[in-house]
Every structure is written in structure tokens, then in C-alpha cells.
N, C-alpha and C positions, 0 to 999 in steps of 0.2 A: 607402254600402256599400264603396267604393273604401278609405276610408280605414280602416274596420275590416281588409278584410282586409291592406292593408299592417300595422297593427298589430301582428296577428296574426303576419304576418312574422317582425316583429323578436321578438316576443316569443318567440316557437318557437328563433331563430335564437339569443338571446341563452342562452335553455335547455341546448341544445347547448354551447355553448362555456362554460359554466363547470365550473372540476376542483374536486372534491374530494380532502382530503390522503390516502392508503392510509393504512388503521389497522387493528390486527391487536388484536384484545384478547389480552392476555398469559395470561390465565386458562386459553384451549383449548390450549395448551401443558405444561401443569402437568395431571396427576390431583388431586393437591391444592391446594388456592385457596391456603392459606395459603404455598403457595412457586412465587409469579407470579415470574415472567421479567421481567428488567428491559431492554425492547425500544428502547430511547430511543436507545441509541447506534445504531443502523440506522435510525432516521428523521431522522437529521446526514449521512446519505450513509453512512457507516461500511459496509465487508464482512467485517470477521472481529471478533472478539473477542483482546483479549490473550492470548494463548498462546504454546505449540509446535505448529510444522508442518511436517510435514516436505514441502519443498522441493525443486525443480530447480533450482539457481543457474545463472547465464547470463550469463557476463561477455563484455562485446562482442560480442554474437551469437553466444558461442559455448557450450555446457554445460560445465563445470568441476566442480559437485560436487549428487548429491543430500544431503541432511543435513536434520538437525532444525535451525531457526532459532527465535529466540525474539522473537513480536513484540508489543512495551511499548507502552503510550500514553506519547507525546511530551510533550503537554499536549492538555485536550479541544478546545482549537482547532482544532490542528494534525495530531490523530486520533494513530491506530494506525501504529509502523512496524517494520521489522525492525530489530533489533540486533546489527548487526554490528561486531564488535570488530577492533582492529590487527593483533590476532594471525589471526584466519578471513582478513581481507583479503589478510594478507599469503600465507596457505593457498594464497588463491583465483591468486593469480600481480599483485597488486596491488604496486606498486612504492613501500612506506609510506618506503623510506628517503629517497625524494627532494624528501618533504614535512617541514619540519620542525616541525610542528602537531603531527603521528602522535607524535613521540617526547617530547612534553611532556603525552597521556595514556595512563593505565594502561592496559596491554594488553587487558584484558577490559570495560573501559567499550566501553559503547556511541559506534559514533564516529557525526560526526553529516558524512558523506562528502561529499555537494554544498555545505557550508562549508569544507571544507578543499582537496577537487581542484577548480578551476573547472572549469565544463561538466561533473562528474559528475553522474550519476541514480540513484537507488534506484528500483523500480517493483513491484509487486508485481500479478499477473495471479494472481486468485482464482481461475477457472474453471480454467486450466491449473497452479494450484499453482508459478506459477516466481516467482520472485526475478532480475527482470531488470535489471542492474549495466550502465551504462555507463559509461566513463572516459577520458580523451584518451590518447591512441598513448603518451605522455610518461612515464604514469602506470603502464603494464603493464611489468613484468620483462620483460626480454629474454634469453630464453634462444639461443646459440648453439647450430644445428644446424648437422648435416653438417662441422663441421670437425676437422679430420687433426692 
């Protein structure tokens, strides 16, 4: 009897601990079957879909601009990201002239920023809609204030 019910134990306990993967069938989505949702890229981690969205940008904790950003797949490895170009960055108070990477691509390409600034980050915070930019001290325009 002893050893039934340890049996019993593990087999109850082994129950419990296994996951199955979340799976949404794409049909309840759609009124029409014939035009299912293609849900595949959300179960790769993925949170948004390529688009426009409009945005809080936030460079070094600070807010600089709400706008429409436009976010590309990279590649499907690498997912979904914002496309920020020489020109927005340079909007943003980003200091592209002291990189000389920035001026060997076209203004409106997409740059690809934590290859070019070391220590920079692109982050993108879906629940609050921001586009959060980090950069070293090196990398931000320096505007003089208060001077006579």
C-alpha cells in the first residue's frame, strides 16, 4: 500500500508541472474563415506587428517628441524594430555629426543605432507606447544655456 500511494504522489505531482504551449486558433478572430489571422509571429515572443505607431520618444530619460514611428521587421530572427533614421535622430537632439558611420548612410534609411554609438539602446515599452533611446553623454548635442 505504501508504495502505491507514493506512486500516486509522483504521478499527481508530475501532472501538475507539465506546461502546455498557449494557442489561440486564428479562426475566432476573423467572421470569415476564409481570411484567418496569421498569429505565428506572437508565439516567437513578438508584441506588435510592422506598422505605424504613434509614440513617446524618450531619450535618456527624458521625453523629446510624441510622433508617428514606423516599425520594420529587421529580419524574422531578429523581430520587429523602430526605424529611426539620421535625420529623426538628429530632431531628437542626437549628436549624428560625431559619428562618422551617420554620414556614409542616406538620411532616411533606417539606422541601425547600437552599431554605430557604443552603449546605445533602442527599447520599445508596448504597454506605455514609448520608444525608449539611450545614448552616452558623448553622443547628445550640447546645447548652451544661460549664456550672455
Amino acid at each position: 500500500m505504501p508504495s502505491f500511494i507514493g506512486g500516486l504522489v509522483v504521478f499527481v505531482s508530475a501532472a501538475f508541472n507539465a506546461q502546455a504551449e498557449t494557442w489561440f486558433d486564428p479562426a475566432f478572430f476573423k467572421d470569415d474563415p476564409s481570411m484567418v489571422a496569421d498569429l505565428s509571429r506572437f508565439e516567437k515572443g513578438q508584441k506588435i506587428t510592422p506598422g505605424v505607431y504613434r509614440v513617446d520618444i524618450v531619450l535618456n530619460q527624458t521625453i523629446v517628441d510624441t510622433r508617428n514611428v514606423n516599425f520594420v521587421e529587421i529580419t524574422p530572427e531578429k523581430g520587429i524594430a523602430a526605424c529611426l533614421t539620421t535625420e529623426s535622430l538628429d530632431a531628437m537632439g542626437v549628436n549624428t555629426d560625431a559619428f562618422p558611420a551617420f554620414k556614409q548612410l542616406d538620411k532616411q534609411a533606417c539606422v541601425p543605432l547600437a552599431e554605430i554609438i557604443p552603449d546605445a539602446s533602442v527599447t520599445f515599452n508596448v504597454n506605455k507606447l514609448r520608444l525608449e533611446i539611450s545614448v552616452p553623454q558623448i553622443a547628445i548635442k550640447s546645447n548652451d544655456r544661460g549664456y550672455v
